[in-house]
PAKE-189168 format. One record per atom (N, C-alpha, C): x, z, y; residue in three letters. Coordinates in steps of 0.2 Angstrom, whole numbers, padded with zeros to 4 digits, always signed. Layout:
# residues N
XZYALA
...
This chain:
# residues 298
+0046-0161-0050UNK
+0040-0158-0046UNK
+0043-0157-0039UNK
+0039-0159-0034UNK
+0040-0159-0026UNK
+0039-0151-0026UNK
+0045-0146-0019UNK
+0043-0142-0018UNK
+0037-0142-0016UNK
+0033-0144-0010UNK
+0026-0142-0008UNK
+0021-0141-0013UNK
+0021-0145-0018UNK
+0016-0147-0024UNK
+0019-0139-0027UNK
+0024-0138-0030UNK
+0025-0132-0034UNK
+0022-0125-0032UNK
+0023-0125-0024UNK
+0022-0117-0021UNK
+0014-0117-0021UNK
+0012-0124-0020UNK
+0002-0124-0018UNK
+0001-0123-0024UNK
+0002-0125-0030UNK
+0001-0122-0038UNK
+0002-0114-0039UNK
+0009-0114-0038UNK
+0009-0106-0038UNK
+0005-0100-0034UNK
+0006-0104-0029UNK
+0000-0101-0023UNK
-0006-0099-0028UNK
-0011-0106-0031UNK
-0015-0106-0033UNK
-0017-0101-0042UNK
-0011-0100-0043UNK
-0011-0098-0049UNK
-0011-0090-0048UNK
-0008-0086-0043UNK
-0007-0080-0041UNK
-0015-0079-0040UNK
-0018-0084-0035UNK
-0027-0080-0032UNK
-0031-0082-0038UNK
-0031-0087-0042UNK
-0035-0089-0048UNK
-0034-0085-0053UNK
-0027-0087-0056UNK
-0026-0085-0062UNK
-0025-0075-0062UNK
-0021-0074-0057UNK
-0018-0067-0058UNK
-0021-0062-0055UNK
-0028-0065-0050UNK
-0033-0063-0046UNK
-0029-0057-0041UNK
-0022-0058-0036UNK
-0019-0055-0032UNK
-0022-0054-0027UNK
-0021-0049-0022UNK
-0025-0048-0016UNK
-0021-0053-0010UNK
-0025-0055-0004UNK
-0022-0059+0001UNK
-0015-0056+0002UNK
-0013-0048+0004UNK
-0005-0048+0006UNK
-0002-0049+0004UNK
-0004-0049-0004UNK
+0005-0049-0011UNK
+0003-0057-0010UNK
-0001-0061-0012UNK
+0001-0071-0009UNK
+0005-0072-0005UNK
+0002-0069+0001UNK
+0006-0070+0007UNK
+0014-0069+0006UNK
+0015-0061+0003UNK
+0022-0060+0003UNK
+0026-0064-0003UNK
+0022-0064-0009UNK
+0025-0071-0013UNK
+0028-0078-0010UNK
+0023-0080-0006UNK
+0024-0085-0002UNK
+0031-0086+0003UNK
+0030-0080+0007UNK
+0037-0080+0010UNK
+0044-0079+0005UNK
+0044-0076+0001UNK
+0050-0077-0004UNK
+0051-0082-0007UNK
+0045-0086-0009UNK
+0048-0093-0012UNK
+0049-0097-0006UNK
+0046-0097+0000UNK
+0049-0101+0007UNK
+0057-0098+0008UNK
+0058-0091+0008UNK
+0065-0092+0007UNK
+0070-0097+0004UNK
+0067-0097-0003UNK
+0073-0102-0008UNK
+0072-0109-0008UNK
+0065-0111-0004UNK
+0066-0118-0002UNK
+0071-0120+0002UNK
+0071-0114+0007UNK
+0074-0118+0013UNK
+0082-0118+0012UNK
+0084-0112+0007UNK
+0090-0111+0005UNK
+0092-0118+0002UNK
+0088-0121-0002UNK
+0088-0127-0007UNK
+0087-0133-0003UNK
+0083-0134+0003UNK
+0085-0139+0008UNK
+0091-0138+0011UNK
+0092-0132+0014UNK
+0101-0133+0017UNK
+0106-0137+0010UNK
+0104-0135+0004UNK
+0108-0136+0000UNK
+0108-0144-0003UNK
+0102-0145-0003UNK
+0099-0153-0004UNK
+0099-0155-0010UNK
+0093-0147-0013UNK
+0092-0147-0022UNK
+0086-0147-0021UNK
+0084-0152-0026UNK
+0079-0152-0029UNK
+0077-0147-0034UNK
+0069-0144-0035UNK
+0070-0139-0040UNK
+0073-0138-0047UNK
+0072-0145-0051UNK
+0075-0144-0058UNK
+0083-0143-0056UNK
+0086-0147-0049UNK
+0094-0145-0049UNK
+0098-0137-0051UNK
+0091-0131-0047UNK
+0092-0126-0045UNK
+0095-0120-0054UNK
+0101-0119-0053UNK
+0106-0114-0058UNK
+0107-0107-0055UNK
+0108-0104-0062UNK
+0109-0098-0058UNK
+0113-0095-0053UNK
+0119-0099-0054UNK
+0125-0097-0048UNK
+0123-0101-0042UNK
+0117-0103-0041UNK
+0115-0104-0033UNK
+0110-0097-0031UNK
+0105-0098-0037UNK
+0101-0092-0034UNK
+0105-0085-0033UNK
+0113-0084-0036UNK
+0118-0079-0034UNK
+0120-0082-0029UNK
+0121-0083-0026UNK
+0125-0088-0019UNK
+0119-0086-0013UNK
+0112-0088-0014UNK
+0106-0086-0011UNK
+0105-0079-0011UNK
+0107-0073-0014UNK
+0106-0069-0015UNK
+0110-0067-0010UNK
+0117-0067-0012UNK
+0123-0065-0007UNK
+0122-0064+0000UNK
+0117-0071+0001UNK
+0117-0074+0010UNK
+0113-0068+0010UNK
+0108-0068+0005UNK
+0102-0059+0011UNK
+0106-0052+0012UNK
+0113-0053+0006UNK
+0117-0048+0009UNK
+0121-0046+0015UNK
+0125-0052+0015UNK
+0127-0055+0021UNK
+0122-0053+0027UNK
+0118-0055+0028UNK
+0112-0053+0034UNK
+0107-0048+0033UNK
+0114-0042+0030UNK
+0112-0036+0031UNK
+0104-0034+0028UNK
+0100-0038+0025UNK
+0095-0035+0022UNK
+0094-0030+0018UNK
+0089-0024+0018UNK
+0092-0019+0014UNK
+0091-0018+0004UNK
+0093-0016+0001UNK
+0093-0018-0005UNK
+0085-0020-0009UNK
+0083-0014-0007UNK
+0071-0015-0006UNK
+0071-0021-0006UNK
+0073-0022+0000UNK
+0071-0033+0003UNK
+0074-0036-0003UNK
+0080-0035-0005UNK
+0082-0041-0009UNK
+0079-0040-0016UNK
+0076-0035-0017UNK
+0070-0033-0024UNK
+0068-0037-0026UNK
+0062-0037-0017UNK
+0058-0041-0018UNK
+0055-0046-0019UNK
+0062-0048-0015UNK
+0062-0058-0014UNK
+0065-0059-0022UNK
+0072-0056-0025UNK
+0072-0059-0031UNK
+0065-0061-0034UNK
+0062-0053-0036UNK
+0053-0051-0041UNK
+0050-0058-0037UNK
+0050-0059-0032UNK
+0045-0066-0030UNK
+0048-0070-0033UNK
+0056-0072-0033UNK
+0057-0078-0034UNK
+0058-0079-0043UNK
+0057-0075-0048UNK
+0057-0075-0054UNK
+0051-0077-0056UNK
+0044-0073-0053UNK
+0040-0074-0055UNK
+0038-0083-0051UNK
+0040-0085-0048UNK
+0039-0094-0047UNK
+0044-0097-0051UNK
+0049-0096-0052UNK
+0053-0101-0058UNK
+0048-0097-0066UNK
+0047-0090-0067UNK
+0044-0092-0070UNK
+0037-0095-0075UNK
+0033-0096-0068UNK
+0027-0099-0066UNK
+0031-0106-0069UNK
+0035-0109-0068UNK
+0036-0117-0067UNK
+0039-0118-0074UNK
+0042-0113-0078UNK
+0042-0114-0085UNK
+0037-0113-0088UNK
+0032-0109-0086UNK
+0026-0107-0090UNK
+0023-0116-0090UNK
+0023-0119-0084UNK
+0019-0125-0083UNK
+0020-0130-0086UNK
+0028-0129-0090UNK
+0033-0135-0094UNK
+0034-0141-0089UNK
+0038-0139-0081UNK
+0041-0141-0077UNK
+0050-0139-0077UNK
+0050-0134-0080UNK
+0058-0131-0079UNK
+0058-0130-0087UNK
+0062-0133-0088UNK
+0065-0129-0095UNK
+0068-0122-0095UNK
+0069-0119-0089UNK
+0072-0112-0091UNK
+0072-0108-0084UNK
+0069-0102-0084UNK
+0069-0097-0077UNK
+0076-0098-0076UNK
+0081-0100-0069UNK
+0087-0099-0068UNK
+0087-0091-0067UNK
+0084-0088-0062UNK
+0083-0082-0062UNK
+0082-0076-0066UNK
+0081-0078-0072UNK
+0080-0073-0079UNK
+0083-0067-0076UNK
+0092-0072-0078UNK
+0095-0066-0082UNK
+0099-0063-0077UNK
+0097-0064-0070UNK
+0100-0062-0067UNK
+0097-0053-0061UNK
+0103-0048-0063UNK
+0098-0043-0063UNK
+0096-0040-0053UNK
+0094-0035-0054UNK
+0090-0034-0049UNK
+0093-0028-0045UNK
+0097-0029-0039UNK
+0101-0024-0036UNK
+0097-0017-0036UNK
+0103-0011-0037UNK
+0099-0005-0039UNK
+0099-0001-0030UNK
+0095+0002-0031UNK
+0094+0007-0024UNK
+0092+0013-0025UNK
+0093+0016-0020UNK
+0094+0024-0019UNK
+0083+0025-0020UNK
+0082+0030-0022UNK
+0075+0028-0019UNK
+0074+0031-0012UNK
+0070+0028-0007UNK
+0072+0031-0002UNK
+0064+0037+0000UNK
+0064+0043+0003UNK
+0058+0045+0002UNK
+0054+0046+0011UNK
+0051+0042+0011UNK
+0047+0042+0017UNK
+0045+0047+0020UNK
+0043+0048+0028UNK
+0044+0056+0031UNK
+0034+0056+0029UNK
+0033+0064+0028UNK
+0027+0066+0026UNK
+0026+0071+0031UNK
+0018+0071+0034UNK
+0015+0075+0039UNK
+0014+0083+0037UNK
+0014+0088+0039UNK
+0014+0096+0035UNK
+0005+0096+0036UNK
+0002+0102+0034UNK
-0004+0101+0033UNK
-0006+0102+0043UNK
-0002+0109+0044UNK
-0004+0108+0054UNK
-0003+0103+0056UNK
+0003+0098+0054UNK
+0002+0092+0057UNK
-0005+0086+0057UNK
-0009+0087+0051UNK
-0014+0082+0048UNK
-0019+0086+0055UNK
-0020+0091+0055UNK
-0025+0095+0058UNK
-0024+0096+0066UNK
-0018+0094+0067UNK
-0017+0094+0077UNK
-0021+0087+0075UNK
-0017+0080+0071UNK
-0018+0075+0073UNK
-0028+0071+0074UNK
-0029+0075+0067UNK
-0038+0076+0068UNK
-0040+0079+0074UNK
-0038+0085+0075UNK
-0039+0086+0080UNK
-0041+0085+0088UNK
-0036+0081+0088UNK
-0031+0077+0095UNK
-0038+0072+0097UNK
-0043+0069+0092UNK
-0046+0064+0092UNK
-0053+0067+0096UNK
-0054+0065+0103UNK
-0060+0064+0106UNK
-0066+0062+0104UNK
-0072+0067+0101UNK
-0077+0065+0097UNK
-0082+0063+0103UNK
-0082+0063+0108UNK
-0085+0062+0114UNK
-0085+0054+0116UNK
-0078+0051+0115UNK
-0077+0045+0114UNK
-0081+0040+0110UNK
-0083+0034+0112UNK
-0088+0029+0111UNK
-0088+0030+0101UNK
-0080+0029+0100UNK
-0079+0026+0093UNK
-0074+0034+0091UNK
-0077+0039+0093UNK
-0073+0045+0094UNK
-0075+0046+0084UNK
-0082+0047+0082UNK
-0082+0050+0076UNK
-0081+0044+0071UNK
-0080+0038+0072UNK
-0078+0033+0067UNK
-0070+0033+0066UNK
-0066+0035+0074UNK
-0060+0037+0072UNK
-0058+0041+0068UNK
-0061+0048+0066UNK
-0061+0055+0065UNK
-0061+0054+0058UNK
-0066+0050+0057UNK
-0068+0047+0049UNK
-0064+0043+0045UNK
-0060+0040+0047UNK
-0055+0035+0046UNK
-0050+0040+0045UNK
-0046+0044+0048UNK
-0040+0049+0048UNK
-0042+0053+0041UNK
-0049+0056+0042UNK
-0053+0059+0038UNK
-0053+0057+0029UNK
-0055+0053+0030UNK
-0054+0050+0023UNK
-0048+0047+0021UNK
-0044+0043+0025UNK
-0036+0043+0024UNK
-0033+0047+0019UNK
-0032+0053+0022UNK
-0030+0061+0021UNK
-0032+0064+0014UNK
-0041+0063+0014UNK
-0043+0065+0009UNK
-0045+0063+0003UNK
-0044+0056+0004UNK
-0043+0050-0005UNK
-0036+0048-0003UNK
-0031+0048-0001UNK
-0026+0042-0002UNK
-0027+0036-0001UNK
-0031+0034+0004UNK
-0031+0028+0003UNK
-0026+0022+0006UNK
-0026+0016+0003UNK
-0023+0012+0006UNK
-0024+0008+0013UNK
-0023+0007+0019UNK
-0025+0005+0025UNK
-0030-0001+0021UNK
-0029-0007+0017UNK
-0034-0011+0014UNK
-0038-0011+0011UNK
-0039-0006+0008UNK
-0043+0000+0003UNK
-0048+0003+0010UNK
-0047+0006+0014UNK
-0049+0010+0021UNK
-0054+0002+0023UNK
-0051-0003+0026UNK
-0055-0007+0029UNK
-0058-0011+0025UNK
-0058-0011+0019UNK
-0063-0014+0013UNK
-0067-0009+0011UNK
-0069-0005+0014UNK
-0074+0000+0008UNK
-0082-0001+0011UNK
-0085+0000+0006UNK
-0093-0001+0008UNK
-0097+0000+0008UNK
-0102+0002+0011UNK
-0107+0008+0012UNK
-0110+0007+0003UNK
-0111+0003+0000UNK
-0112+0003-0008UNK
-0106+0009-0013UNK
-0102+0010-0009UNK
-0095+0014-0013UNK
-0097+0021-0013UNK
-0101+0022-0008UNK
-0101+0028-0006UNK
-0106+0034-0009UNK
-0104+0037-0013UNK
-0107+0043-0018UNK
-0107+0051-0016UNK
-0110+0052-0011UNK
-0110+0058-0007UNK
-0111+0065-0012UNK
-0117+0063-0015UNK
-0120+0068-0019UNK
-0117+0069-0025UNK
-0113+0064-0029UNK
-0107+0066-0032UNK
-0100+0068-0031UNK
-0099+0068-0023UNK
-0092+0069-0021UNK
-0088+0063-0023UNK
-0089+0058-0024UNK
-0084+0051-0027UNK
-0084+0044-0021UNK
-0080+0043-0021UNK
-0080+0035-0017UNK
-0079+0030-0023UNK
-0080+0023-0023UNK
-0077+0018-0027UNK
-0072+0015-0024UNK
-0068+0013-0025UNK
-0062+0009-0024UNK
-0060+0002-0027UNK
-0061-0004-0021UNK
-0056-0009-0027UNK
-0048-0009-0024UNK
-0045-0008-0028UNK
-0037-0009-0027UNK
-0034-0013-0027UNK
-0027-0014-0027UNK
-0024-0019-0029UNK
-0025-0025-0034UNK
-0028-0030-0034UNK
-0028-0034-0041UNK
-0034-0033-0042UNK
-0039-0032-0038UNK
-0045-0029-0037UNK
-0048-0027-0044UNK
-0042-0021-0044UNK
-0044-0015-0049UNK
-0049-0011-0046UNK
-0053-0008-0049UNK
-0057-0002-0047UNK
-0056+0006-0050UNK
-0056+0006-0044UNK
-0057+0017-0046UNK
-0061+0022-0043UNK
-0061+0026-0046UNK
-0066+0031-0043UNK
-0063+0035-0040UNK
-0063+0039-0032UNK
-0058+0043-0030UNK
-0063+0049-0028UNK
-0060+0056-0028UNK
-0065+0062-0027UNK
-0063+0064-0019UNK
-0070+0065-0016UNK
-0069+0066-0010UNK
-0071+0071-0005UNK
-0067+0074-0001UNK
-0068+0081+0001UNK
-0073+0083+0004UNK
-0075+0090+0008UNK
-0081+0090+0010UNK
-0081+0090+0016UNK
-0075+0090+0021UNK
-0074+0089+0028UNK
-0073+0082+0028UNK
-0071+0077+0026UNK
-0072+0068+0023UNK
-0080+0069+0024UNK
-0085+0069+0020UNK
-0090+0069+0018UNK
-0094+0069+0026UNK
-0091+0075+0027UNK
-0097+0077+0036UNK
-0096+0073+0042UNK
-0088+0070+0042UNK
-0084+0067+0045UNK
-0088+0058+0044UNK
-0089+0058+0039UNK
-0093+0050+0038UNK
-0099+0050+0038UNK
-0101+0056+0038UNK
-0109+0056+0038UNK
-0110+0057+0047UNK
-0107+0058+0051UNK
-0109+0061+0057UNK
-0108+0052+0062UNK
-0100+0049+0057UNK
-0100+0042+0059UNK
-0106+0037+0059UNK
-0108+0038+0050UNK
-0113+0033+0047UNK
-0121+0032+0052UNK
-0119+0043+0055UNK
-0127+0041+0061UNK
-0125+0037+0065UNK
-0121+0038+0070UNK
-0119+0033+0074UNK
-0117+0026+0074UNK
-0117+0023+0067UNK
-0117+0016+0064UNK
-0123+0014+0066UNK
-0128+0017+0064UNK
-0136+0015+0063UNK
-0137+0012+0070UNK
-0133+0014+0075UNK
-0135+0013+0083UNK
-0132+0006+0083UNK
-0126+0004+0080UNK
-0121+0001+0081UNK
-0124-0009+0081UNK
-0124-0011+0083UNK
-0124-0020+0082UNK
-0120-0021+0076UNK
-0122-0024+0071UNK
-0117-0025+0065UNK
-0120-0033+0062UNK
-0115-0035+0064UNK
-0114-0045+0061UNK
-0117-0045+0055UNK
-0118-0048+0054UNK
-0122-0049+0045UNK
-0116-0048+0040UNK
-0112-0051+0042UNK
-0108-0053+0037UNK
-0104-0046+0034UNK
-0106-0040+0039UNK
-0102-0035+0038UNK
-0107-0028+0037UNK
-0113-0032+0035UNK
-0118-0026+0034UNK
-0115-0019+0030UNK
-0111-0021+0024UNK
-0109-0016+0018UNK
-0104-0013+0020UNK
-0100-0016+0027UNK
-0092-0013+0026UNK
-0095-0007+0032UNK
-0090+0000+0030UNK
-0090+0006+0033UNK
-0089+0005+0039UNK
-0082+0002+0041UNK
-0080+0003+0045UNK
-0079-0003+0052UNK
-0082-0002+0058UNK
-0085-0009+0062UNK
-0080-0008+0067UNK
-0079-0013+0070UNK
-0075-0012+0078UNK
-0082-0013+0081UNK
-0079-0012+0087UNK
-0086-0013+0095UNK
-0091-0019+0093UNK
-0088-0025+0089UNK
-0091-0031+0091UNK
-0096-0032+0083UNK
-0094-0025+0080UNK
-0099-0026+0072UNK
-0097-0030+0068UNK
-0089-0031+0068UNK
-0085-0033+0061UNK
-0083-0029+0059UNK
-0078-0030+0053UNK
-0074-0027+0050UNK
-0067-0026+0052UNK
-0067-0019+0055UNK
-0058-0017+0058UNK
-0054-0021+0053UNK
-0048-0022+0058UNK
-0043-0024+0054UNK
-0039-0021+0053UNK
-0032-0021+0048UNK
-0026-0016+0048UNK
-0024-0015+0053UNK
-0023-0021+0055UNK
-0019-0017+0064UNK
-0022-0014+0068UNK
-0028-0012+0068UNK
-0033-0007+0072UNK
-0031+0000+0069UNK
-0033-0001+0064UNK
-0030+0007+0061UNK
-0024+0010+0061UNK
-0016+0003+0060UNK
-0011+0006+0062UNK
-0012+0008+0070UNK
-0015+0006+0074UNK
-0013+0007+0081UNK
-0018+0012+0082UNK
-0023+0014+0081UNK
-0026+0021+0081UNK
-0023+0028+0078UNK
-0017+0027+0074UNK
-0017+0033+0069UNK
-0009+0034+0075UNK
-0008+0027+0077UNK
+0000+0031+0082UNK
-0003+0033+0088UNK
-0008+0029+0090UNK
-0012+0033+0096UNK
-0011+0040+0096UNK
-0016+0042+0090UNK
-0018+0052+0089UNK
-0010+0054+0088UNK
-0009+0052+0084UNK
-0001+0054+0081UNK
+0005+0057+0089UNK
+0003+0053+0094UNK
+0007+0054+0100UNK
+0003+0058+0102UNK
-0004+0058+0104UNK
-0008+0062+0108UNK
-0007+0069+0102UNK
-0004+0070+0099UNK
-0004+0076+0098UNK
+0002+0080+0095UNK
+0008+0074+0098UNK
+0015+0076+0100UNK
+0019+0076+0093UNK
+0017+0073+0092UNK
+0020+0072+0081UNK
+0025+0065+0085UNK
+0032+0067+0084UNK
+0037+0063+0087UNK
+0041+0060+0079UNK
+0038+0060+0074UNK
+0040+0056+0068UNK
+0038+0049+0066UNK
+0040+0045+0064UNK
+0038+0038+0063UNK
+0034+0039+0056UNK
+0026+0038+0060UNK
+0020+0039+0056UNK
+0016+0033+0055UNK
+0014+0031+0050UNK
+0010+0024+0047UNK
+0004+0027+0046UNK
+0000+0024+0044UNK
-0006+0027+0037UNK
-0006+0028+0034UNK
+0003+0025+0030UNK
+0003+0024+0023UNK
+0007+0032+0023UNK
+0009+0036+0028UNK
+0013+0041+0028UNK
+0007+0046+0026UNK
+0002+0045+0030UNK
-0004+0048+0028UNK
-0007+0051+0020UNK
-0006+0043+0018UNK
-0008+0044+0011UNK
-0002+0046+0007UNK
+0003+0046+0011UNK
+0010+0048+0006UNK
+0009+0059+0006UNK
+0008+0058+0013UNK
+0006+0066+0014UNK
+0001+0070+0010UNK
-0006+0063+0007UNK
-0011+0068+0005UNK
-0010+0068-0004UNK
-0004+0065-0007UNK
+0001+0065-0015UNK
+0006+0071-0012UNK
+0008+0074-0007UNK
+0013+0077-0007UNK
+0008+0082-0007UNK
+0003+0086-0002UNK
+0002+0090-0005UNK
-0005+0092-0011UNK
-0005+0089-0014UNK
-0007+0089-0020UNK
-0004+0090-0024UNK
+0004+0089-0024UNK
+0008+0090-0031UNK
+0008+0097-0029UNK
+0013+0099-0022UNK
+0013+0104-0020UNK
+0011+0113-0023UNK
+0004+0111-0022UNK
-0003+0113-0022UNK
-0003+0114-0030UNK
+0001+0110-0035UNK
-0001+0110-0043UNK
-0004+0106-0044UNK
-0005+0100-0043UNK
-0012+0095-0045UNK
-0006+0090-0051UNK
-0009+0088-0056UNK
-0006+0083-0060UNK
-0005+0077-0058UNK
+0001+0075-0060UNK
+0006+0070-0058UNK
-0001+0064-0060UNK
-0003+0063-0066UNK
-0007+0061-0068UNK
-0013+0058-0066UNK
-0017+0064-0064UNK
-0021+0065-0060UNK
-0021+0059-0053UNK
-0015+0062-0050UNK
-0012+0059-0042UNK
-0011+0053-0044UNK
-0008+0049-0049UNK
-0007+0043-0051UNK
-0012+0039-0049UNK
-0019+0043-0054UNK
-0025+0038-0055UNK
-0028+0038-0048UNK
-0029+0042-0045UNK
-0030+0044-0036UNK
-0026+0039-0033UNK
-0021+0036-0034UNK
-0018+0033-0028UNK
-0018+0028-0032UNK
-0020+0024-0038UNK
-0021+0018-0041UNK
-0016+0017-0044UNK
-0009+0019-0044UNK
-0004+0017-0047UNK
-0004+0013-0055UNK
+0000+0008-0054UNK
-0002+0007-0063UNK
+0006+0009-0064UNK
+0010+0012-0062UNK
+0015+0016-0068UNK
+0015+0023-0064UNK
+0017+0027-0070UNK
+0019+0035-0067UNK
+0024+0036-0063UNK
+0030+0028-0062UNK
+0034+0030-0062UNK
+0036+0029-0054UNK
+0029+0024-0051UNK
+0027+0025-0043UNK
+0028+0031-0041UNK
+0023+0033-0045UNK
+0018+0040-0041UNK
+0027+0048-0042UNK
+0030+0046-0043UNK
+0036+0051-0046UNK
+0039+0051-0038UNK
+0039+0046-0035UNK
+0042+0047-0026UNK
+0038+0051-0024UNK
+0033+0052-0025UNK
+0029+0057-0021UNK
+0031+0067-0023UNK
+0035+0068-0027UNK
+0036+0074-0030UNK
+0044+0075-0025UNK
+0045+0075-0020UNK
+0050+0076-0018UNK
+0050+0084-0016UNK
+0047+0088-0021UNK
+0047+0096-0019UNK
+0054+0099-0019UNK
+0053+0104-0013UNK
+0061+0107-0011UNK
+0060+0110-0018UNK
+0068+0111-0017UNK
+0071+0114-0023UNK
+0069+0124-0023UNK
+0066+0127-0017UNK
+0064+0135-0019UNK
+0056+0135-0022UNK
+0054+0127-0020UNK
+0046+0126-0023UNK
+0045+0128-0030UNK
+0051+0122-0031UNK
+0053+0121-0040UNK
+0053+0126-0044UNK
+0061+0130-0042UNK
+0062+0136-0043UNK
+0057+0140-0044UNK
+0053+0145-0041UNK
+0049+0147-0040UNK
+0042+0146-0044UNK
+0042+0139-0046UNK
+0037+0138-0048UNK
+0039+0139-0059UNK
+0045+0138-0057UNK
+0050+0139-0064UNK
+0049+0147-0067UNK
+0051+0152-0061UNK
+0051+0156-0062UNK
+0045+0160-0065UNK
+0039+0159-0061UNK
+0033+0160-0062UNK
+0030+0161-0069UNK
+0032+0153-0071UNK
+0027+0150-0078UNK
+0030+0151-0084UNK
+0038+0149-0082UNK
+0041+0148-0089UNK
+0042+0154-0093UNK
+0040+0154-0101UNK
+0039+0160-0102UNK
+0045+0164-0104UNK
+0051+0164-0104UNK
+0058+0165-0105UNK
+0060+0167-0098UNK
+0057+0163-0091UNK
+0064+0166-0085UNK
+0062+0171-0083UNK
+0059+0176-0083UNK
+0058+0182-0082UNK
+0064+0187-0085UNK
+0067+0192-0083UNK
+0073+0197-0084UNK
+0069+0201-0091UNK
């Protein structure tokens, strides 16, 4: 099997068969690009390819200083395309199997304090054209966890005011219900008036959230919105969206909310995602030991 012919299979097996969202394809895609181009310099054909080349390939993303996360991922993509190509009785055997997967440190991303979340709301001019759609955006971030794809995909049909819930499709377009605050709620009701005003393209009647021209905001609209506030309000930390929603699991746990709970709130399918977020100091912990355990008490 020709590479081109195997990745456009693959390709098509991820969106058909495994129903992936457009990013995880994409990034699929780039990590089997990787191993072709590694296998053209080398002048292998797919069934050529053994496991001591994809260690050979591995090494090289060592060598150019990639950090161990990156090479996770590229292996995780590249297993699951040799596996795909066994599954199809093209390869008699995944090279990649057996080969294991570099271990790392877990790294724990920086998170906002809660004054922070509240300068950075703050910081935003309601007066501005797109001032209360911004507001709403940071707004609901903060108060569901959502994921910047999850944010620009959400749709006036999700929206459940009167029970406090939004719907959610996630990753793999799973679905969830997520509970929504009541500062969120006023925040998007005060936007939704001012939608009404707005010119909105047909094609984007359901989606919440519009740019000027009545589409659907992109993710780079929202990353470049939230470092906007983020500066205007003199927060000198390298801040994302995702920091947002890493902020609104931090304090939740903080606060006592079950791990569980916050799993299903941020969609996770293992627990053992949602365990990064539990980065509480150690007098939290303490303290928290102290309190309940029925034994530490003198």
């Amino acid at each position: 099997m020709k590479w081109d012919v195997a990745i456009k299979d693959f390709k098509k097996y991820l969106r058909l068969e495994l129903s992936l969202s457009v990013n995880t394809i994409d990034a699929y895609m780039r990590d089997v690009e990787k191993i072709r181009v590694f296998a053209h310099e080398k002048n292998l054909n797919i069934s050529d390819i053994e496991e001591y080349h994809i260690q050979e390939f591995l090494a090289g993303l060592y060598d150019n200083n990639l950090d161990r996360r990156t090479q996770q991922r590229i292996l995780s993509g590249i297993k699951s395309f040799f596996s795909f190509l066994e599954l199809e009785n093209e390869l008699q055997s995944n090279p990649a199997e057996l080969i294991e997967t570099p271990k790392t440190e877990r790294k724990l991303p920086d998170f906002l304090t809660v004054d922070e979340i509240d300068r950075i709301i703050s910081s935003i001019d309601l007066s501005e054209p797109l001032g209360h759609r911004n507001a709403a955006i940071v707004e609901i971030l903060y108060s569901c966890g959502l994921r910047v794809s999850e944010a620009v995909n959400l749709r006036m049909s999700s929206l459940y005011f009167v029970d406090e819930f939004i719907r959610i499709i996630g990753k793999g377009n799973k679905e969830r219900l997520v509970p929504i605050g009541g500062k969120a709620i006023k925040s998007l009701k005060l936007y939704l008036n001012m939608r009404k005003l707005m010119f909105v393209n047909r094609k984007a009647e359901d989606i919440v959230f519009l740019n000027r021209s009545g589409n659907k905001l992109t993710r780079v609209a929202i990353f470049n919105l939230v470092k906007k506030y983020v500066k205007k309000a003199g927060i000198e930390k390298s801040i994302s969206p995702h920091t947002i929603r890493h902020s609104f699991a931090t304090h939740l746990i903080e606060n006592g909310a079950d791990l569980r709970a916050v799993q299903q709130m941020l969609g996770h399918e293992s627990i053992l995602t949602t365990e990064i977020y539990t980065h509480l100091d150690r007098t939290f912990i303490r303290n928290a030991i102290l309190m309940h355990h029925p034994r530490a008490k003198k």
